[in-house]
C-alpha positions as a Markdown table, in Angstrom:
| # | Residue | x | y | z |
|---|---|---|---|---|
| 1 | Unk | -168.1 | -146.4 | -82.9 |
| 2 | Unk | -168.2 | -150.1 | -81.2 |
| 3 | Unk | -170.5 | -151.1 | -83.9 |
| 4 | Unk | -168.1 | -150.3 | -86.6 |
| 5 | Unk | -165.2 | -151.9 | -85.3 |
| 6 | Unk | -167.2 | -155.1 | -84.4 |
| 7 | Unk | -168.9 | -155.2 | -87.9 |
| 8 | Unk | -164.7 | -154.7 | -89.4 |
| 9 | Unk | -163.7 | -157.6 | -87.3 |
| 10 | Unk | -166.4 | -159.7 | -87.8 |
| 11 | Unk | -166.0 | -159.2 | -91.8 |
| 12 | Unk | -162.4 | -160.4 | -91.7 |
| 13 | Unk | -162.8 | -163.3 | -89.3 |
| 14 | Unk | -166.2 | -164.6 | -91.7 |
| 15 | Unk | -163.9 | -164.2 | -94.7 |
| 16 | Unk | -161.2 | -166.2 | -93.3 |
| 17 | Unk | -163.3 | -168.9 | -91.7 |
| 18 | Unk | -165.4 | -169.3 | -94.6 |
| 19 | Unk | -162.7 | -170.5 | -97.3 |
| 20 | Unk | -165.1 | -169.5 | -99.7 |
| 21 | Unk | -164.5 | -171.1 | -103.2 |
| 22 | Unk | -165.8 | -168.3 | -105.6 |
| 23 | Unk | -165.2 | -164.5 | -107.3 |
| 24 | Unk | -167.3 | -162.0 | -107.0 |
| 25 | Unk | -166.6 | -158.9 | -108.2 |
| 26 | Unk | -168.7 | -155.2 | -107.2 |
| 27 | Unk | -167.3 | -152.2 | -107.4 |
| 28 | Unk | -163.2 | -152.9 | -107.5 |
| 29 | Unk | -164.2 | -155.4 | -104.4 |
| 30 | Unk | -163.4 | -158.9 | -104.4 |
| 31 | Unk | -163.8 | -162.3 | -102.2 |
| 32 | Unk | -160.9 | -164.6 | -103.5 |
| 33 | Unk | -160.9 | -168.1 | -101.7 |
| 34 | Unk | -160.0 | -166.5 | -98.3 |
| 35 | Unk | -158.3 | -163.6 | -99.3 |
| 36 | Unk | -160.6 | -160.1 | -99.4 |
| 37 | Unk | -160.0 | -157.6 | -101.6 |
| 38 | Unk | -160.7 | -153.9 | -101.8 |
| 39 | Unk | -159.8 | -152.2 | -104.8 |
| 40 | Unk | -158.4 | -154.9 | -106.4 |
| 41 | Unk | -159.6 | -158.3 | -107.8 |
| 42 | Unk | -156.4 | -160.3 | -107.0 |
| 43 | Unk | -155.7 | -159.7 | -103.5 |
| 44 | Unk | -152.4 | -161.7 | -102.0 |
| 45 | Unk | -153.5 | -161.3 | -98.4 |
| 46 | Unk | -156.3 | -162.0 | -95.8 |
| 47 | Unk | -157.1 | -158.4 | -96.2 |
| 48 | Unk | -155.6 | -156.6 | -99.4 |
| 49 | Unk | -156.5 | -152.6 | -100.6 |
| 50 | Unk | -155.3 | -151.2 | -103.3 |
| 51 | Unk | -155.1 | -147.1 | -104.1 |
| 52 | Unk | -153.7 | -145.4 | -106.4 |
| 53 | Unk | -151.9 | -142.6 | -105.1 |
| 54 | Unk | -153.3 | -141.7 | -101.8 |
| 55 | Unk | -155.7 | -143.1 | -99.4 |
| 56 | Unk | -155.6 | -146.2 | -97.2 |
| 57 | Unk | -157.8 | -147.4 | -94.1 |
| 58 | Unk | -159.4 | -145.8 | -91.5 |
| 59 | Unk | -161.1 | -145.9 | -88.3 |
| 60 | Unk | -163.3 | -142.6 | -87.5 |
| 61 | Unk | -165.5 | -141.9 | -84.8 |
| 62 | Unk | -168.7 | -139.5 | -85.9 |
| 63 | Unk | -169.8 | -137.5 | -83.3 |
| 64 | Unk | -168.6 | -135.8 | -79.7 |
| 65 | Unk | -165.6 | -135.8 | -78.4 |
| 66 | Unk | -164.5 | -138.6 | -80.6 |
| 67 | Unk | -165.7 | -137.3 | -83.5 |
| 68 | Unk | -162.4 | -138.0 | -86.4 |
| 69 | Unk | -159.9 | -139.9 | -87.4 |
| 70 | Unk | -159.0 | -142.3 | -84.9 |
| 71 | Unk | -156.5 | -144.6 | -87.2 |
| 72 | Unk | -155.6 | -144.4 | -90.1 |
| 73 | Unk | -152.7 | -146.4 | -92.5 |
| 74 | Unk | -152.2 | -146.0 | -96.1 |
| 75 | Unk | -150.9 | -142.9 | -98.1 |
| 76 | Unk | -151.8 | -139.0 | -97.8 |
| 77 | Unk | -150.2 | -136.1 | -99.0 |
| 78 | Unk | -150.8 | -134.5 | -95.4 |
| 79 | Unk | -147.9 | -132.7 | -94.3 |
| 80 | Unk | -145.8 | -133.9 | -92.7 |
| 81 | Unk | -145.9 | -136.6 | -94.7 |
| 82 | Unk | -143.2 | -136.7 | -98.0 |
| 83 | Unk | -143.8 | -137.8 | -101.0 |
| 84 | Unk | -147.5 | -139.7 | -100.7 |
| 85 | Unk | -144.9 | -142.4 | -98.0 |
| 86 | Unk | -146.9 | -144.9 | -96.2 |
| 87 | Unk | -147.7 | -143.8 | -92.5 |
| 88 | Unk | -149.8 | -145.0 | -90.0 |
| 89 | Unk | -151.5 | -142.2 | -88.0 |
| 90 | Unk | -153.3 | -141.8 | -84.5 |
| 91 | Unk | -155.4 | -139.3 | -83.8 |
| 92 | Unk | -155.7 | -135.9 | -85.6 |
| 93 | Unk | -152.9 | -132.5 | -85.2 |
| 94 | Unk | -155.7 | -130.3 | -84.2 |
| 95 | Unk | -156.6 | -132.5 | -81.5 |
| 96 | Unk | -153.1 | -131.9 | -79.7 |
| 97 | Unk | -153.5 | -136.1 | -79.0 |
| 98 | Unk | -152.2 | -137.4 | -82.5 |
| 99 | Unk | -149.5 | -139.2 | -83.2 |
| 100 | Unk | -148.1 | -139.8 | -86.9 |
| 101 | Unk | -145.1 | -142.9 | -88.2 |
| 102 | Unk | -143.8 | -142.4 | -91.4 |
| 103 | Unk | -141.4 | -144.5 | -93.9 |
| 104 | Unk | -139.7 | -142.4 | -96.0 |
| 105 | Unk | -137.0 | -143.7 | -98.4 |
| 106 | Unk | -135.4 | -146.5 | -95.7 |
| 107 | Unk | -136.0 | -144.0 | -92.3 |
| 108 | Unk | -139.0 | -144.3 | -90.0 |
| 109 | Unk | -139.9 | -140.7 | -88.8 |
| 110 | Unk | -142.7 | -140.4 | -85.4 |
| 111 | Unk | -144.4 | -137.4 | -85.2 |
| 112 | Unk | -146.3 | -136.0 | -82.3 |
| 113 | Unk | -149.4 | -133.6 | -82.4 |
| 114 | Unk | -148.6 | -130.0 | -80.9 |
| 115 | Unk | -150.4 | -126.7 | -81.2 |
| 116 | Unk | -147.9 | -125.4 | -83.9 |
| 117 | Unk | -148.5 | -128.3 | -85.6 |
| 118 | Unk | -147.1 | -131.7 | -86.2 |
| 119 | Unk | -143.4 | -132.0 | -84.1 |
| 120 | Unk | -141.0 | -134.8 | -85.1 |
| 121 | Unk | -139.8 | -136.5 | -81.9 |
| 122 | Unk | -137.8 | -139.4 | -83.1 |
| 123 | Unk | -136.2 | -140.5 | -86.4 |
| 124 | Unk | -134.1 | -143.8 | -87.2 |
| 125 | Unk | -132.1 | -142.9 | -90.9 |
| 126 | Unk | -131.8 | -146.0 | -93.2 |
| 127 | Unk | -128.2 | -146.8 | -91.9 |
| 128 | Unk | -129.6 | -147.2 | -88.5 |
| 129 | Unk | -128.4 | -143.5 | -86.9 |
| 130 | Unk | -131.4 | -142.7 | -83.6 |
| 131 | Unk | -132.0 | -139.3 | -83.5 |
| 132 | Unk | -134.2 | -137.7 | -80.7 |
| 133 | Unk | -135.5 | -134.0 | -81.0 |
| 134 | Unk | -133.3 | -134.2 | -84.6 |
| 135 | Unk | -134.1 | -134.8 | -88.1 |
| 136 | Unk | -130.2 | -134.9 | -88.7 |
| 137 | Unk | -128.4 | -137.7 | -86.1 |
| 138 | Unk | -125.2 | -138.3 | -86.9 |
| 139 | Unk | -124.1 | -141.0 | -84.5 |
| 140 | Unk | -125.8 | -144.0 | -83.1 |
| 141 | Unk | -128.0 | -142.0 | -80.7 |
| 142 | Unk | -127.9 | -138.3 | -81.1 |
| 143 | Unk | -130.1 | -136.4 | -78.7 |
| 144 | Unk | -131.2 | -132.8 | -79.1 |
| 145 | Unk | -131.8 | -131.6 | -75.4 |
| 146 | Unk | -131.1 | -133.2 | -71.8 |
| 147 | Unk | -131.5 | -136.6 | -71.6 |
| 148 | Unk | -131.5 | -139.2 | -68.3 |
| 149 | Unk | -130.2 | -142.5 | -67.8 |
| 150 | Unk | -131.2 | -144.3 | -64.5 |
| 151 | Unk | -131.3 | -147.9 | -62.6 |
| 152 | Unk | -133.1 | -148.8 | -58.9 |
| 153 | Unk | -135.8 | -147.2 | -59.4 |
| 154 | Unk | -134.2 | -143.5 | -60.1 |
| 155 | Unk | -131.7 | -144.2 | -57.0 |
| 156 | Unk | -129.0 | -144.3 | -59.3 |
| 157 | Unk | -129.1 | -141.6 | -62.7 |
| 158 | Unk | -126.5 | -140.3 | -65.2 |
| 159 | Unk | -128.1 | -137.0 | -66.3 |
| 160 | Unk | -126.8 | -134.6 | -69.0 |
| 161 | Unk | -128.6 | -130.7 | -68.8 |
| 162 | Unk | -126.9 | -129.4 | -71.8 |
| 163 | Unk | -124.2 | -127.8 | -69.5 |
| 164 | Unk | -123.6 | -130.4 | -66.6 |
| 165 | Unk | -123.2 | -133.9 | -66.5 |
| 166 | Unk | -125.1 | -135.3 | -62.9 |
| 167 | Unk | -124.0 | -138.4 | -61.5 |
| 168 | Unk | -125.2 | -139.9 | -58.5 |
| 169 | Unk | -124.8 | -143.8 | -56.8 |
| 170 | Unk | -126.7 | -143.9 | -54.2 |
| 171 | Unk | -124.3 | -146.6 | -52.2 |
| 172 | Unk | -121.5 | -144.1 | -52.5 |
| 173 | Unk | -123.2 | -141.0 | -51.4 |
| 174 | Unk | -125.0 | -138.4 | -53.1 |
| 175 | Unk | -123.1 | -136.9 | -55.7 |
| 176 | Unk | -123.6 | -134.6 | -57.8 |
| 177 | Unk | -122.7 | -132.0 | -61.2 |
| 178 | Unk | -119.0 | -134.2 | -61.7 |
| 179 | Unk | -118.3 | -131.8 | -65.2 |
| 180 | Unk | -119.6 | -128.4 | -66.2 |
| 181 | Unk | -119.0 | -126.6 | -68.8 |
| 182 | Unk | -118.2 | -123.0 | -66.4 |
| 183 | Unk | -118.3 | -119.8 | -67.3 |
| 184 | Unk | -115.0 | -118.1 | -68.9 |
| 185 | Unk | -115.2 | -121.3 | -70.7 |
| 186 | Unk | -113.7 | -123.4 | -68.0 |
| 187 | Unk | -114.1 | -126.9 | -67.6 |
| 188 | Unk | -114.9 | -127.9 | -64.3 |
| 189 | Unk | -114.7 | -131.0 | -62.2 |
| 190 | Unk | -116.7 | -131.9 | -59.0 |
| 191 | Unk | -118.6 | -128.6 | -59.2 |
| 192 | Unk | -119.5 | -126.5 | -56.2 |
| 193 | Unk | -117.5 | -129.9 | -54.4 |
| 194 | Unk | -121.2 | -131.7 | -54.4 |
| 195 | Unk | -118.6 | -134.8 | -54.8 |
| 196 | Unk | -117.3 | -134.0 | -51.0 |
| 197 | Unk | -114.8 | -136.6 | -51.1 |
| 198 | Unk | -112.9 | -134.8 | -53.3 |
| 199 | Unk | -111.6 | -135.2 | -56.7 |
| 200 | Unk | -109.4 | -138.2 | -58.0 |
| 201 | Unk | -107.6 | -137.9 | -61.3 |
| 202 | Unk | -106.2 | -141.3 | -62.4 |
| 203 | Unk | -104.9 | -143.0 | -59.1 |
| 204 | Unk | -102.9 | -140.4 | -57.1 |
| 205 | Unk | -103.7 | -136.8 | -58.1 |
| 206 | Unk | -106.4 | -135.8 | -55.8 |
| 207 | Unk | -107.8 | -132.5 | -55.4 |
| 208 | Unk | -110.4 | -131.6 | -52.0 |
| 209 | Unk | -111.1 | -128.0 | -51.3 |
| 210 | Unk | -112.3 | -126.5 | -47.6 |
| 211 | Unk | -112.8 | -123.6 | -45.5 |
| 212 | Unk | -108.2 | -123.1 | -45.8 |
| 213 | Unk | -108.3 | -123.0 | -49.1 |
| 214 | Unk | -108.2 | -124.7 | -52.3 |
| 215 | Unk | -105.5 | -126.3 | -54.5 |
| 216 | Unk | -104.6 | -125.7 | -58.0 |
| 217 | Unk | -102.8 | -127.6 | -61.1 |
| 218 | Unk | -101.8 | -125.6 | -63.9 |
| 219 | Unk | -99.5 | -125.9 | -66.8 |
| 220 | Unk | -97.7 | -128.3 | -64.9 |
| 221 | Unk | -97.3 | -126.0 | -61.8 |
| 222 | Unk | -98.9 | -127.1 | -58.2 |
| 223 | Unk | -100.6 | -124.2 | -55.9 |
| 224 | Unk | -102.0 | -125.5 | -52.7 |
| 225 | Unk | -104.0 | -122.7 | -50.7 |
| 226 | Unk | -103.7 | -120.7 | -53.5 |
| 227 | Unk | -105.0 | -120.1 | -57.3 |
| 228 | Unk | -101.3 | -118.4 | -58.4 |
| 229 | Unk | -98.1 | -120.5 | -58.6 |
| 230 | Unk | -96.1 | -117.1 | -60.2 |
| 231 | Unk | -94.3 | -119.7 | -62.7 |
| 232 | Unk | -93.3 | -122.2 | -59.4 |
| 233 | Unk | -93.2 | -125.5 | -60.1 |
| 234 | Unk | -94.9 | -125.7 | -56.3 |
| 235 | Unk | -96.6 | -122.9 | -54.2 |
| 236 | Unk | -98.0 | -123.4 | -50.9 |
| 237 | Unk | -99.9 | -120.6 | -49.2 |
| 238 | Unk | -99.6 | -122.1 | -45.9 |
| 239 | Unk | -97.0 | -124.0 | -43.7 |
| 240 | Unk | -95.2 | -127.2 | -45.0 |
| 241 | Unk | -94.5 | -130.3 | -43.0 |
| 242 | Unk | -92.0 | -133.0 | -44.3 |
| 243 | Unk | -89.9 | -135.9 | -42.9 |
| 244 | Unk | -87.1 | -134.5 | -45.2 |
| 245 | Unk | -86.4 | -132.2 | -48.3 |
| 246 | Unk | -83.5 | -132.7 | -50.8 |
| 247 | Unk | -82.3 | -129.6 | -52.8 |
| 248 | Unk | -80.0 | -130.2 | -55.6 |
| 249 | Unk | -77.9 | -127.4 | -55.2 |
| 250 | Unk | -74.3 | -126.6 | -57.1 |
| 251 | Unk | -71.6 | -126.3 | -56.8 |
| 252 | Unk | -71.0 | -126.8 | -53.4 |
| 253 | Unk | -68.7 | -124.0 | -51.8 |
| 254 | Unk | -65.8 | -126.1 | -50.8 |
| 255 | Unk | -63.8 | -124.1 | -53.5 |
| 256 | Unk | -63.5 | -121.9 | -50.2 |
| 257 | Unk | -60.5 | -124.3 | -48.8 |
| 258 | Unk | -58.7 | -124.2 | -52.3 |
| 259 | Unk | -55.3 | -122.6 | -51.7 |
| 260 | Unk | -56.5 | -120.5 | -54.3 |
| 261 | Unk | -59.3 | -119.3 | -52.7 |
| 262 | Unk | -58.7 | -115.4 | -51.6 |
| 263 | Unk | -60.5 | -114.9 | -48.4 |
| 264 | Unk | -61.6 | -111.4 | -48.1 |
| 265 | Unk | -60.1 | -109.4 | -45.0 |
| 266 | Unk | -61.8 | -108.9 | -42.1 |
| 267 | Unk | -61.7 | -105.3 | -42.6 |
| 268 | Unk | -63.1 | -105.5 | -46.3 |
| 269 | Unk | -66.3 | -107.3 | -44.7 |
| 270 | Unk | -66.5 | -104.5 | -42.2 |
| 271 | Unk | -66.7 | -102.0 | -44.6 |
| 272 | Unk | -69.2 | -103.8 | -46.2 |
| 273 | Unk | -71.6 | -104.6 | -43.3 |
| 274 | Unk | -70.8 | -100.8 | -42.0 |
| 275 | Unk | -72.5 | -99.6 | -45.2 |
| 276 | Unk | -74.6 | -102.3 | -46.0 |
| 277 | Unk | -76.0 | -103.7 | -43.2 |
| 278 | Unk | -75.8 | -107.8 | -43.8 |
| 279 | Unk | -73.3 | -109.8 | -45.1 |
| 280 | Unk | -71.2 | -109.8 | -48.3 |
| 281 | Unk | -73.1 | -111.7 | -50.8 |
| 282 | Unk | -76.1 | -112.3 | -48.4 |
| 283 | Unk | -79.6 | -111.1 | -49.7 |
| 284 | Unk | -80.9 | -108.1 | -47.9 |
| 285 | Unk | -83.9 | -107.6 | -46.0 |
| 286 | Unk | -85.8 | -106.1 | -48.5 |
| 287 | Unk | -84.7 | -108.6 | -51.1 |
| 288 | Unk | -86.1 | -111.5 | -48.7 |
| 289 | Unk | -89.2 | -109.8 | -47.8 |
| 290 | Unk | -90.2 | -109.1 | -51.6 |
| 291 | Unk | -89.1 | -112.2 | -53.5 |
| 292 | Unk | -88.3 | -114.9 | -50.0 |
| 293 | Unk | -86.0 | -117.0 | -50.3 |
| 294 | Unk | -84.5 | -119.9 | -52.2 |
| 295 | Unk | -83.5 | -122.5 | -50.0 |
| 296 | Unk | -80.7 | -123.6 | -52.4 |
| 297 | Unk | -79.0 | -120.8 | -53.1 |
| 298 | Unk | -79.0 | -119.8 | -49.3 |
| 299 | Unk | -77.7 | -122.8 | -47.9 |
| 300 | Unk | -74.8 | -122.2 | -50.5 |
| 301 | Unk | -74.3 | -118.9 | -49.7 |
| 302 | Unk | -74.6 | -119.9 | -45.3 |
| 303 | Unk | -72.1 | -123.2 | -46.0 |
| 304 | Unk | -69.4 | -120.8 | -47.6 |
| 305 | Unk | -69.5 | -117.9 | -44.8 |
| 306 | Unk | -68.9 | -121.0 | -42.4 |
| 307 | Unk | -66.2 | -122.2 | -44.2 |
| 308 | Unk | -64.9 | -118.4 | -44.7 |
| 309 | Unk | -65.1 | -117.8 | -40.9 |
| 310 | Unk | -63.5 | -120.9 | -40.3 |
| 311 | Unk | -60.5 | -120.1 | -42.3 |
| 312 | Unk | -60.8 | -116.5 | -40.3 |
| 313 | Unk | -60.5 | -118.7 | -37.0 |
| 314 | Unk | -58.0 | -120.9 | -38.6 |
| 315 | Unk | -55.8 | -117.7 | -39.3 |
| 316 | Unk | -56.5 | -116.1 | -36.0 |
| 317 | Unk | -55.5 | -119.4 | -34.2 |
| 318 | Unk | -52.5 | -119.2 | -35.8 |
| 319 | Unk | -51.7 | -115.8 | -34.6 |
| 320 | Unk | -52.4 | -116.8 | -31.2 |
| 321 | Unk | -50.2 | -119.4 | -31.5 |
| 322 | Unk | -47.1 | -117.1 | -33.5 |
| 323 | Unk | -47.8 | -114.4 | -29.9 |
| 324 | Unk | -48.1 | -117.3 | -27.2 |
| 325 | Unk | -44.4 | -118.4 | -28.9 |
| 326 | Unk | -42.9 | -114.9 | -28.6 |
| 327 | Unk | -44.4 | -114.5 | -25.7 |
| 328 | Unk | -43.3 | -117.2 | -23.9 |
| 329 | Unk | -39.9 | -117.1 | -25.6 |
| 330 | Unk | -39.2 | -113.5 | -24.4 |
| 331 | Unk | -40.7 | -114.8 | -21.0 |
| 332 | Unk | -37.8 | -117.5 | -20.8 |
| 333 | Unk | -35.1 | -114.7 | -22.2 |
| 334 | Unk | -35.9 | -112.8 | -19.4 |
| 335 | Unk | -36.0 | -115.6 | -16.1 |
């Protein structure tokens, strides 16, 4: 096998060291000046063949374990080549070790050797599309199947699995599956929490989860400790802790002072609370322990049975006053 590529080499290197000034013809094979031919008797290169429709050069080795085709570059009707294209081939299929580059019509196709066969592994179309594990790309790189990118030495990775996208920087911690495509499918973010900083949308959503619960944003609504908001704009499983709360809550019950206003008696709200157990107007115990309380609408409702008992105080101080008068004026009728 040495001896044939030395004998090759040492052909091509006489011929272009030689200049040689003549033409011989033999057999389709010809020396012009310093150009060889093979097949043809005008060659336009160091080295020119010419074929008709198939064949080409190649390197073989003739017995053992490298017995075939070593190399090989021309034209064959092989499959997988198309159309008798040029290719330039390593190996051979059957020995699982080949390897096979193709140009058909403006696209380079690389074919590897398997036991099924010959498996395209890479193709670049003729209006520059990459397409790995496709024979079809349709962007700049289209990749059929997982595919890593990393940096320092594997330290740092982006790593798509068909399902997850892994991303880890190793200054920054470990990280982890940062989208899934979930079952039901959901799409989720910071899966399982391997990001256990939590999640960040834009700069001030964040979303953490731990051992109290986890918290929620759905169609616009907030739950915190819990995966239901039942149609609140905020729901908190939990105790809440604020400097302050505003409410915007109308109208305010100072209609109650109007002259207009008619205060219910005394004895009407007796009645009431006889068979009713709670206040006029006031949500009963049931009521609050099913559906809680709106803080609004309850500080309405507490303002204007203040105001209401102190127009009842109001009216009963006046009464004092009207029997202190008598009193005292009978008191001075009779002294």
């Amino acid at each position: 096998m040495i001896k044939t590529y030395v004998t090759l080499i040492a052909l091509v290197l006489a011929c272009n060291s030689s200049y040689a000034q003549f033409s011989t013809a033999v057999l389709g094979n010809t020396t012009t000046n310093d150009n060889v031919g093979i097949g043809t008797q005008t060659p336009i290169n160091k080295l020119s063949v010419l074929t008709n429709n198939l064949g080409g050069i190649s390197i073989k080795g003739n017995s053992g374990t490298y017995q075939g085709s070593d190399f090989f570059i021309g034209r064959t009707s092989t499959s997988p080549v198309v159309g008798y294209s040029p290719c330039i081939q390593f190996g051979e299929e059957s020995t699982i070790y080949g390897a096979l580059i193709q140009s058909h019509q403006g696209q380079f196709q690389f074919f590897n050797a398997a036991e099924s066969g010959w498996h395209e592994s890479l193709r670049i179309t003729a209006g520059g599309l990459v397409g790995i594990g496709t024979s079809t790309p349709d962007c700049s790189l289209t990749v059929n199947g997982s595919f890593k990118v990393f940096t320092n030495n594997n330290s740092n990775y982006f790593l798509y699995n068909a399902a997850d996208v892994v991303l880890k920087f190793s200054e920054r911690g470990t990280g982890g599956r940062a989208i899934v495509h979930d079952f039901d499918n959901r799409l989720t973010l910071n899966y399982n929490g391997d990001f256990t900083g939590g999640t960040l949308l834009g700069k001030y959503a964040f979303f953490t989860e731990n051992a109290s619960g986890t918290s929620f944003l759905s169609n616009g609504n907030l739950a915190i400790g819990t995966t239901n908001a039942h149609g609140f704009r905020l729901a908190v499983n939990g105790n809440i802790r604020a400097q302050e709360i505003k409410v915007e809550a109308g109208p305010w019950p100072d209609y109650v002072f109007k002259p207009t206003y008619k205060l219910p008696s005394l004895t009407s709200v007796k009645a009431y609370i006889d068979k009713n157990q709670h206040l006029p107007e006031m949500p009963s115990k049931t009521t609050v322990a099913k559906n809680g309380v709106k803080l609004g609408e309850m500080n309405k409702l507490l303002l204007k049975k203040v105001e209401e008992l102190t127009l009842y105080l109001i009216r009963q101080q006046e009464e004092i006053e009207k029997l202190k008068s008598a009193v005292n004026k009978k008191y001075r009728a009779n002294n």
